[in-house]
MARSEBA-685107 format. One record per atom (N, C-alpha, C): residue in one letter; x, z, y. Coordinates in steps of 0.001 Angstrom, whole numbers, padded with zeros to 6 digits, always signed. Layout:
<sites>
AXZY...
</sites>
This chain:
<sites>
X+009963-062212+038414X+009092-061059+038196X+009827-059979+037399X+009644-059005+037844X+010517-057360+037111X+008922-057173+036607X+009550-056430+035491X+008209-055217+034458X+009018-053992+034405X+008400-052691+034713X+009369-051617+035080X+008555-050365+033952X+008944-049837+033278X+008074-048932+032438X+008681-047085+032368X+008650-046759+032378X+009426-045387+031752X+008851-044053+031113X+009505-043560+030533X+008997-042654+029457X+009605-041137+029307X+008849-040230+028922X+010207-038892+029096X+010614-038338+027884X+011703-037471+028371X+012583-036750+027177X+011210-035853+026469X+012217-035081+025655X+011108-033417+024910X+012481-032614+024615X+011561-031629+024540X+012239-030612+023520X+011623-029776+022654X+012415-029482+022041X+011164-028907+020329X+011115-027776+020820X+009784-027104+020875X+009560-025452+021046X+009652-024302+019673X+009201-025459+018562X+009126-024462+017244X+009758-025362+016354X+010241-024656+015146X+010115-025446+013914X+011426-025889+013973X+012330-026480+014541X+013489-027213+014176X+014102-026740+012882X+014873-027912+011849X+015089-027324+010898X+014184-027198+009873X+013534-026389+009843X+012327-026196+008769X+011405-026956+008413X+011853-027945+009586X+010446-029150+009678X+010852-029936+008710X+012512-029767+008199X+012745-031040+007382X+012029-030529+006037X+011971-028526+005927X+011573-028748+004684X+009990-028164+004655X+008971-029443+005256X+007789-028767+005070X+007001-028346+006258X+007747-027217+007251X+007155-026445+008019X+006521-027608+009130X+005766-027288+009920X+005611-027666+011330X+006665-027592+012743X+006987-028665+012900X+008020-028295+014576X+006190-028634+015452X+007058-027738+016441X+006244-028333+017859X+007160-028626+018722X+006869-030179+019264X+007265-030512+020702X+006635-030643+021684X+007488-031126+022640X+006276-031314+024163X+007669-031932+025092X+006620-033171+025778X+007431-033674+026677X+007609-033704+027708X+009093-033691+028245X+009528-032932+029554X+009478-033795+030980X+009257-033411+032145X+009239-034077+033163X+010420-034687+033742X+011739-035094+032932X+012429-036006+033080X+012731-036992+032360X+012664-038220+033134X+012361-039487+032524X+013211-040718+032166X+013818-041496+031369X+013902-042739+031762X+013351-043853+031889X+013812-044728+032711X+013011-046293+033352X+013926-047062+032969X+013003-048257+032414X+013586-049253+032277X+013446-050508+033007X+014072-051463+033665X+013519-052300+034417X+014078-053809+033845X+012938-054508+033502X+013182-055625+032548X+012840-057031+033944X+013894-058266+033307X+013867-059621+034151X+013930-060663+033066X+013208-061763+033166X+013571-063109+032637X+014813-063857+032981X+015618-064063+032497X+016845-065231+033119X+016520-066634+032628X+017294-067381+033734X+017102-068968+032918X+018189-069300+032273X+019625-068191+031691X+020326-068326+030865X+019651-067627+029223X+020520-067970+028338X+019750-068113+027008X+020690-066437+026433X+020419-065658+027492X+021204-064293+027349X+020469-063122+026861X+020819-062137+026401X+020346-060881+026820X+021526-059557+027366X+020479-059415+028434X+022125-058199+029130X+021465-056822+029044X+021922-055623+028778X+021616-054574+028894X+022575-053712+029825X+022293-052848+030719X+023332-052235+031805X+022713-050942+031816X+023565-049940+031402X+022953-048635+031732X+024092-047522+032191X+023922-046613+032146X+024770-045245+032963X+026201-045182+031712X+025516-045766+030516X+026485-045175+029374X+027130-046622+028983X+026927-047401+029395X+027571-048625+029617X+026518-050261+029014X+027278-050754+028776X+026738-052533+029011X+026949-053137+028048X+026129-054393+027384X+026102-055060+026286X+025504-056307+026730X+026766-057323+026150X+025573-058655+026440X+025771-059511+025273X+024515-060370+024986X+024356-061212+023521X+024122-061885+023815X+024820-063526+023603X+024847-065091+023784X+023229-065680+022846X+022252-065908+022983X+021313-066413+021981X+021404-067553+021356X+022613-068395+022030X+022281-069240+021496X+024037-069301+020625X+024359-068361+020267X+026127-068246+019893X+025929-067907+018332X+027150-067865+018062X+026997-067728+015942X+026936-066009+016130X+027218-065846+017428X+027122-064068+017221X+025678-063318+016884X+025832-061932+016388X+024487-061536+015759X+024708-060122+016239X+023094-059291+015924X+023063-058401+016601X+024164-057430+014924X+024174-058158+013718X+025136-057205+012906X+026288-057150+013567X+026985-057745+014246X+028425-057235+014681X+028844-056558+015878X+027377-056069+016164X+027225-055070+017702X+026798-053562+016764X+028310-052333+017118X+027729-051325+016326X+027048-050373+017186X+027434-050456+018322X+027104-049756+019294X+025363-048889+019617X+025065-048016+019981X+024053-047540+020266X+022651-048892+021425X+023672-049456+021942X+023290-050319+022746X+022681-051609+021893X+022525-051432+021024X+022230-052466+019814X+021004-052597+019942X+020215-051390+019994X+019018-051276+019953X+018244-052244+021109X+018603-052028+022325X+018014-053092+023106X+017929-054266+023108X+019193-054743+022497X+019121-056297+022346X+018208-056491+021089X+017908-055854+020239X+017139-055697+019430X+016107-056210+019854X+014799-054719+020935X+013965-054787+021158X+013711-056702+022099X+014621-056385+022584X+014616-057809+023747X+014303-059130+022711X+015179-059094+021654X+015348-060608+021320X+014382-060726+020175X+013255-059246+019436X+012140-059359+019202X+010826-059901+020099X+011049-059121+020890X+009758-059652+021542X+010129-060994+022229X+011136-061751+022355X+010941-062840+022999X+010820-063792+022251X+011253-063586+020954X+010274-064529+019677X+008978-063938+019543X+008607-062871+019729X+007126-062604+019342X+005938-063277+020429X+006540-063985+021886X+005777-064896+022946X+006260-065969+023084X+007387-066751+021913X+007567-068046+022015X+008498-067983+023410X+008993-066864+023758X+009811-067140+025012X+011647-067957+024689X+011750-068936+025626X+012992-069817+025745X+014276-069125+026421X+013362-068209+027135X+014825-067490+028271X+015426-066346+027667X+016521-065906+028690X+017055-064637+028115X+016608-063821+028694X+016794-062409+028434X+015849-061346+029691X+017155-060292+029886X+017068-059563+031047X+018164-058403+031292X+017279-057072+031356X+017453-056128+031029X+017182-054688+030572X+018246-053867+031610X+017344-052991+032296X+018373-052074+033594X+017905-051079+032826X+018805-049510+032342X+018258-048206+032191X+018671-047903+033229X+018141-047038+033338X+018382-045809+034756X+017589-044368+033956X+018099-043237+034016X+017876-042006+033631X+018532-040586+034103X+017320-039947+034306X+017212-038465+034805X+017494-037486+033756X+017883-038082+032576X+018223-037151+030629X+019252-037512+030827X+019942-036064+030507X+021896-036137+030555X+021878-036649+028749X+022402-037652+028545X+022595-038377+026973X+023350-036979+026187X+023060-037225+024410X+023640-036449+023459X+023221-035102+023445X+022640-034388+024241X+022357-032954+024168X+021039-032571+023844X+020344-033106+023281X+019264-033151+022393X+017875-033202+022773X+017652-033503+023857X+016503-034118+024775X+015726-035660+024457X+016118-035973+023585X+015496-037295+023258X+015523-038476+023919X+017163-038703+024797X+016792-039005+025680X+016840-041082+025092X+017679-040859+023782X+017746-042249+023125X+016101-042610+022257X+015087-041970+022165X+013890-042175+022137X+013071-042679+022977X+013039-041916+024500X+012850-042143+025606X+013017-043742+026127X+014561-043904+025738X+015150-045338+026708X+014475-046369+025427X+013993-045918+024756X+013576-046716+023385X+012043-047327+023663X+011524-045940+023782X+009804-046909+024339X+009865-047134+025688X+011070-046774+026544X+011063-047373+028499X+010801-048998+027958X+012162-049352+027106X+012430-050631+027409X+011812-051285+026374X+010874-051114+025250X+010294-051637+024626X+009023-051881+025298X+008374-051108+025954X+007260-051684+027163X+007146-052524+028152X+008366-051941+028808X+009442-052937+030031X+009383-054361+029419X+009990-054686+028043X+010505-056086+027806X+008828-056771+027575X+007994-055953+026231X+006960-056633+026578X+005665-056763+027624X+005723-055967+028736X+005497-055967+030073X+005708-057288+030555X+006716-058442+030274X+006870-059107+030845X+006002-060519+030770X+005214-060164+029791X+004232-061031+029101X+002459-060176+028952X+002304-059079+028702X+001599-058264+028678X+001961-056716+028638X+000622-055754+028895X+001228-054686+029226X+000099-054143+027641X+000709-053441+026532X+000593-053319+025419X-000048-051324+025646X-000788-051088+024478X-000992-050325+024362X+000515-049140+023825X-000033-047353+024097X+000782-046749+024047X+000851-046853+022418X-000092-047394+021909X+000259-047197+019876X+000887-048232+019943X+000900-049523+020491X+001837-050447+020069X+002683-050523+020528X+003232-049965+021373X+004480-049715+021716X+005301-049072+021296X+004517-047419+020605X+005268-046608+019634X+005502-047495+018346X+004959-047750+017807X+004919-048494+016121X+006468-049688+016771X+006386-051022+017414X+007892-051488+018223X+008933-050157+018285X+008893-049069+019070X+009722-048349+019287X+010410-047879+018289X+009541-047378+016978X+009870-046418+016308X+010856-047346+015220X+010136-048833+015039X+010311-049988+014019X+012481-050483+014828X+012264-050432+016481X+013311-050702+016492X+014855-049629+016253X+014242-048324+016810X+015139-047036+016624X+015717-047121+015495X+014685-047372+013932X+015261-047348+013014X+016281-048336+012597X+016426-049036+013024X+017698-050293+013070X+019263-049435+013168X+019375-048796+013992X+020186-047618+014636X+020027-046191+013778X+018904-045422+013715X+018927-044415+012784X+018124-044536+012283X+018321-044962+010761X+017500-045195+009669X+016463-043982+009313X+016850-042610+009639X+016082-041771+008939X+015650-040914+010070X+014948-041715+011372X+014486-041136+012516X+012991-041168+012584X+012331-040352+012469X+011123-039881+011978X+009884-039800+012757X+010376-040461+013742X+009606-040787+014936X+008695-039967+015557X+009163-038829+015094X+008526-037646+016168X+009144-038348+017466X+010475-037787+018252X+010589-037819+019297X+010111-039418+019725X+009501-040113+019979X+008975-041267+020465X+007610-041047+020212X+006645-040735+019347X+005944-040427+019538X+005571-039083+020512X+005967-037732+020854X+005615-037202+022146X+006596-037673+023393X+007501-038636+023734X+007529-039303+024591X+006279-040750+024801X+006311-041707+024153X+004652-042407+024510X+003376-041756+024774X+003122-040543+024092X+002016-040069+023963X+002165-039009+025343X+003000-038281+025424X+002974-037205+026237X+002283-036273+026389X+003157-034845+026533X+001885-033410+025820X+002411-033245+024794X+001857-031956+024449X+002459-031773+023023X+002417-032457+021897X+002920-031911+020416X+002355-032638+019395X+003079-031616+018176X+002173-031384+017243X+002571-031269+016250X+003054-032255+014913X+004323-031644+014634X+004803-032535+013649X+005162-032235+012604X+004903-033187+010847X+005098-032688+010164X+005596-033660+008837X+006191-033303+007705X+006675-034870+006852X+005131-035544+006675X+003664-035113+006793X+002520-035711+007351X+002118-036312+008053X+002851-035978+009317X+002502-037177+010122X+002932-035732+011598X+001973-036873+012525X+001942-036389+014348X+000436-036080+014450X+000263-034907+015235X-000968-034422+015399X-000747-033968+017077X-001845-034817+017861X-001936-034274+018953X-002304-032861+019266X-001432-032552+020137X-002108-030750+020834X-002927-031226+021661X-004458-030614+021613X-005196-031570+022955X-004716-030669+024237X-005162-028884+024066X-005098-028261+025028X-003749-028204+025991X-003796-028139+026788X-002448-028445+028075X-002437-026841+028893X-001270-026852+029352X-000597-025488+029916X+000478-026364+031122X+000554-025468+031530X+000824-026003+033039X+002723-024828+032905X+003399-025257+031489X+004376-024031+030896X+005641-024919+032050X+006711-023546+032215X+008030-024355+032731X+008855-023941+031621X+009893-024511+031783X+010837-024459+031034X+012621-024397+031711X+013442-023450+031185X+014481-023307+032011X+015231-024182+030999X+016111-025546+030815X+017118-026249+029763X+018357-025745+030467X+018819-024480+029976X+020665-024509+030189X+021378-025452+029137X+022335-026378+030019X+023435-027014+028559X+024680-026194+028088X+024850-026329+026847X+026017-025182+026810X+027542-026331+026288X+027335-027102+026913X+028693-028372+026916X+029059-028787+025917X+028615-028007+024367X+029003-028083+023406X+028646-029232+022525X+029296-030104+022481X+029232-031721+021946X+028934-031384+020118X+027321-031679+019485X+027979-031276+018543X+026912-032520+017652X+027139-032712+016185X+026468-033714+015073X+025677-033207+014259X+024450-033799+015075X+023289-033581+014319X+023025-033436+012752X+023958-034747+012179X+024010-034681+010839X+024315-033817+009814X+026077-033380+011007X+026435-031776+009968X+025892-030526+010216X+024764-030212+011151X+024811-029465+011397X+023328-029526+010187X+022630-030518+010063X+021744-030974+009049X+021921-030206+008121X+023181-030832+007581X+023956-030492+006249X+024204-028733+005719X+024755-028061+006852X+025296-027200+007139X+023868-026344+006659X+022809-026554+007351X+021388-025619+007292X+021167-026087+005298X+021384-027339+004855X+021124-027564+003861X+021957-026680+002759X+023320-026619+002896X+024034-025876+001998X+023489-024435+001995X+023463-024135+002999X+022601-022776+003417X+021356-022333+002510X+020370-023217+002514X+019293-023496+001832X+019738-023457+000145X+021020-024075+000027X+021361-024308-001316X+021609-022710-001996X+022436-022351-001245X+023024-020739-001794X+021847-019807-001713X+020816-020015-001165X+020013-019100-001231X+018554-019368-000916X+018012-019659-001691X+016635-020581-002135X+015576-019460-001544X+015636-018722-002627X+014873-017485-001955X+014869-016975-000796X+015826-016749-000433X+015745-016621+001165X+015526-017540+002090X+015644-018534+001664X+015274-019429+002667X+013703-020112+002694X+013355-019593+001528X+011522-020042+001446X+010953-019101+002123X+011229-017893+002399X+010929-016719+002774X+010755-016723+003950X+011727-017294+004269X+012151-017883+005888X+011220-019056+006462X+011008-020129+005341X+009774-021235+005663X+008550-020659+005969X+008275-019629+004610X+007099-019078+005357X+007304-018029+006419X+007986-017444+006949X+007819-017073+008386X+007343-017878+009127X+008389-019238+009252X+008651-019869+010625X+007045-020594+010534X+006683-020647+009134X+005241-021209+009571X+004387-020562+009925X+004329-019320+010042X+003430-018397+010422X+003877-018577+012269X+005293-018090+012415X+005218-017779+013831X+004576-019829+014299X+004532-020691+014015X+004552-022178+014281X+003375-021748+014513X+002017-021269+013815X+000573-021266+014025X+000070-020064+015562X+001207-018947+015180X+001109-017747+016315X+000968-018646+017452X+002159-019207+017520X+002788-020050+018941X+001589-021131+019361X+000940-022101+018228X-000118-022679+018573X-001214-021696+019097X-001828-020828+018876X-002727-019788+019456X-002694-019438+021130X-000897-019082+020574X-000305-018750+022118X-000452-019681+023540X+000257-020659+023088X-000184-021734+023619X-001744-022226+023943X-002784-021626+023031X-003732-022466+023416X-004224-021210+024206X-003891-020038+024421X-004662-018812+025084X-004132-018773+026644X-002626-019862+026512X-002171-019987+027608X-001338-018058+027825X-000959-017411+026747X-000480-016183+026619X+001491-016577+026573X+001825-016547+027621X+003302-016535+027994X+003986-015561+027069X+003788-014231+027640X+004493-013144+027412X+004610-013535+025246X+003921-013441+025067X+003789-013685+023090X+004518-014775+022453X+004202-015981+023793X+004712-017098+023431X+006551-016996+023250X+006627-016353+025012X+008063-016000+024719X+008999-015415+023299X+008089-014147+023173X+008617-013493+022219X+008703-014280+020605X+007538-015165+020532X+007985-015812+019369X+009173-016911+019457X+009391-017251+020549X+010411-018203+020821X+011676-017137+020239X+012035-016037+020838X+013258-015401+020493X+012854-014806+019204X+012127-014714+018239X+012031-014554+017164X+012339-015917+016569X+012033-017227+016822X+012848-018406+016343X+013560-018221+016725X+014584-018098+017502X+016349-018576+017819X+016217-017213+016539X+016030-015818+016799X+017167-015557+015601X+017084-015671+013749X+015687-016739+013628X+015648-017497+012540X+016970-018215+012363X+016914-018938+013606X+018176-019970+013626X+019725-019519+014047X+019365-018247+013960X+020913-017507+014310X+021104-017285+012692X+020181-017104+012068X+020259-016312+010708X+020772-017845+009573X+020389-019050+010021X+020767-020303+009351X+022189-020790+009562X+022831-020325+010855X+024020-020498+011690X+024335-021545+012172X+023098-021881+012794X+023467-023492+013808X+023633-022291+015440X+023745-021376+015863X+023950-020813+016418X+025435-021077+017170X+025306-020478+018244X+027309-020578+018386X+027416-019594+019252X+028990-019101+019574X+028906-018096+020543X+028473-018265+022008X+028977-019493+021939X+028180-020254+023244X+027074-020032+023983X+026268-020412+022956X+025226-020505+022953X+024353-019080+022953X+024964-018156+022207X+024559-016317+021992X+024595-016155+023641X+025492-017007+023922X+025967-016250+025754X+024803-016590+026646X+024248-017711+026171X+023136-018600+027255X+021758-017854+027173X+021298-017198+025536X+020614-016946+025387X+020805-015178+026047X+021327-014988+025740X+021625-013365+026329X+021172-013042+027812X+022215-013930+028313X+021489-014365+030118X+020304-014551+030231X+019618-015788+029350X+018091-016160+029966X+017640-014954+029548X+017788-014493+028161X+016809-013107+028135X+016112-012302+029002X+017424-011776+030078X+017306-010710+031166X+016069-010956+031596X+015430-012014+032242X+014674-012261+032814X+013248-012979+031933X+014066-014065+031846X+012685-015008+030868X+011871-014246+029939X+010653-014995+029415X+009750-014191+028206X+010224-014437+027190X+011487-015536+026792X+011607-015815+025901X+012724-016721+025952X+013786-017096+024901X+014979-018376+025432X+014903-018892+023881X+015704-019417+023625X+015995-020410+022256X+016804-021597+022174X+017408-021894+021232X+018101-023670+021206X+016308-024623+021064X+017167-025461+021472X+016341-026792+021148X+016917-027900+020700X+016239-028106+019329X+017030-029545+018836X+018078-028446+017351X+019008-029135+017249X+020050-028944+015952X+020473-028035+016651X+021244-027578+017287X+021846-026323+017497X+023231-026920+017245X+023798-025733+017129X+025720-026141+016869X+026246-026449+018451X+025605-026463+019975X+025720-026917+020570X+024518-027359+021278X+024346-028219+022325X+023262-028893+022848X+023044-027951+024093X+021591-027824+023670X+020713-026771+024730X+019776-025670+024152X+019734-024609+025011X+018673-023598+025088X+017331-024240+025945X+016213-023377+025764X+015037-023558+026762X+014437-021862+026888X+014263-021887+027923X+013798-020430+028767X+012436-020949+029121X+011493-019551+028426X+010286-019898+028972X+010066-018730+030504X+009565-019623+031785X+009667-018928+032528X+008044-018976+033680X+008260-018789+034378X+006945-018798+035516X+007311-018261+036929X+006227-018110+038015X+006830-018181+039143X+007908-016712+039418X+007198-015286+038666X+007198-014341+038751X+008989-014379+037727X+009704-015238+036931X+010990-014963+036860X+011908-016141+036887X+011524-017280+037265X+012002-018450+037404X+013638-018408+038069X+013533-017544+039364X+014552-017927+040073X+015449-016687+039472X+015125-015449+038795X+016006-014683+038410X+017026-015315+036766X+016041-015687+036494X+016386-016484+035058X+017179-017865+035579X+017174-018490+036350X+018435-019441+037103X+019255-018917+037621X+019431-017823+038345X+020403-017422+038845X+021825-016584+037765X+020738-016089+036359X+021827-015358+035303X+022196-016839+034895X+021378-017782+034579X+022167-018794+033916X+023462-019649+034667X+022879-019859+035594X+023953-020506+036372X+025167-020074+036521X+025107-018967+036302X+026328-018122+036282X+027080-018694+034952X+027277-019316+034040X+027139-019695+032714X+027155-021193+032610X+026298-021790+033453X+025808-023197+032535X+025136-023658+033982X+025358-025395+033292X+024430-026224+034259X+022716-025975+033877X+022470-025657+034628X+020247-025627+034029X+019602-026414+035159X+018254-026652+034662X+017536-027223+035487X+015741-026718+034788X+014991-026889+035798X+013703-026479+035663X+012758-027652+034963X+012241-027509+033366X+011464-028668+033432X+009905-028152+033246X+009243-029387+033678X+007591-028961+032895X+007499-029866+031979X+006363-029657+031564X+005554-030635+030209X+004922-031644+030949X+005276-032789+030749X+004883-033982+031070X+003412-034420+030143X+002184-034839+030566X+001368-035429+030117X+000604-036531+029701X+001917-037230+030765X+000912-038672+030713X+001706-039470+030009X+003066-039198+029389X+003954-039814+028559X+004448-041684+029146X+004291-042298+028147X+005001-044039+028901X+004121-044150+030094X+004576-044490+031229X+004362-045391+032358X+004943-046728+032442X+003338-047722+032577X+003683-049174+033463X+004107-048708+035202X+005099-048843+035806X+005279-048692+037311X+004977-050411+038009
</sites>
């Protein structure tokens, strides 16, 4: 018997950054997904096989999941929890498969986090979307200790969500928004770029509270916007965040280039995620969709996403 589950990426529309100190981010999750497809073996194994490569753990060997540093850790994790949590004897194998290009700030290691944490306990029962997040979020942190479980929570949940060092607050109202993700190739670390906004913050306190309260003001605009279903406003507060975040300098020239392009056309463009690299998102509709792909492409790989609603799937 296979248990097959999958879950989708996000990307932050507001707030990045500021959220660490205080403000509100908003996310929302995107219509590309990963699946996980989970099996019982009658060896005493666990195998994981995915696009970014393969891990396997002997259960019954002196080996432990401490001497696996790898990102891939996490699954054998989730796996060799839940198969003590049903008294299970066997080993199980974990397939990813994913439509999220890894590292560019799509969530897509959140994503493969509640696929295969459903997937594995799927194979015994099919668990609610809270208990699957609370597993998900409990195993991520094994891997990144100070992951805050936004992105897993609007991948399980799906739809927006507001987030805050308070907690996750569902957006109920839904918009039917697209989104243009250009990548701008630029490989970059979340951590320093963390850091980088922090020193920033350090040299200039005042300005940067000044700046909190903006971004929380435009964070509430954008909720309005969003709930009036008002594009054109929405856009414009989007490019009023990027040049918040041009003004912090997670920005790059790169990236100035991606946003410049989507401009022409879109209501609005921006990074998503840390910046330093990653991706932009273009807010677009039928009326500039294909003009706003055609400047980017010129530039960058893009692709069209929507907001996903229904978040984890049993398949």
């Amino acid at each position: 018997m296979k248990s097959v589950a999958s879950a989708p990426g996000k990307v932050i529309l507001f707030g990045e950054h500021f959220v660490v100190y205080g403000v509100r981010a908003i996310l929302c999750a995107i219509d590309k997904r990963i699946t996980a497809t989970s099996q019982l073996l009658d060896e005493r194994k666990i195998r994981v096989r995915s696009e970014i490569g393969s891990v396997e753990l002997d259960l019954d060997s002196s080996s432990n999941l401490g001497s696996i540093t790898s990102f891939m850790k996490l699954f054998l994790y989730i796996a060799r929890e839940t198969l003590k949590e049903f008294n299970e004897e066997k080993g199980v194998e974990i397939v990813l498969e994913s439509e999220i290009p890894a590292g560019i700030g799509l969530g897509s290691s959140s994503a493969a986090c509640v696929a295969a944490t459903a997937s594995v306990a799927g194979l015994f029962e099919k668990k609610s979307k809270e208990e699957i997040l609370k597993k998900a979020i409990e195993s991520e942190r094994i891997i990144f200790e100070d992951a805050s479980g936004a992105d897993s929570s609007v991948s399980a949940f799906g739809g927006l969500i507001a987030y805050s060092k308070d907690g996750v607050e569902k957006i109920d109202f839904k918009n039917n928004l697209s989104l243009i993700i250009a990548n701008s190739k630029q490989v970059h670390n979340t951590r320093e770029v963390v850091s980088r906004v922090r020193e920033f913050k350090n040299k200039n306190e005042k300005l940067f509270s000044e700046m909190c309260e903006q971004e929380s003001k435009l964070v509430e605009n954008a909720l309005l916007s969003l709930k009036r279903n008002d594009l054109r406003n929405l856009g414009l507060l989007m490019s009023k965040n990027q040049e918040m975040l041009e003004k912090i300098s997670v920005s790059t020239e790169k990236i100035d280039r991606l946003i410049e392009m989507a401009s022409k056309m879109s209501y609005g463009a921006k990074i998503t995620g840390a910046g330093g690299g990653g991706c932009i998102i273009s807010l677009v509709d039928q009326s500039n969709v294909v003009g706003t792909l055609e400047n980017l492409e010129k530039v960058s790989d893009c692709f069209v996403a929507k907001i996903d609603y229904e978040g984890l799937r049993y398949l």
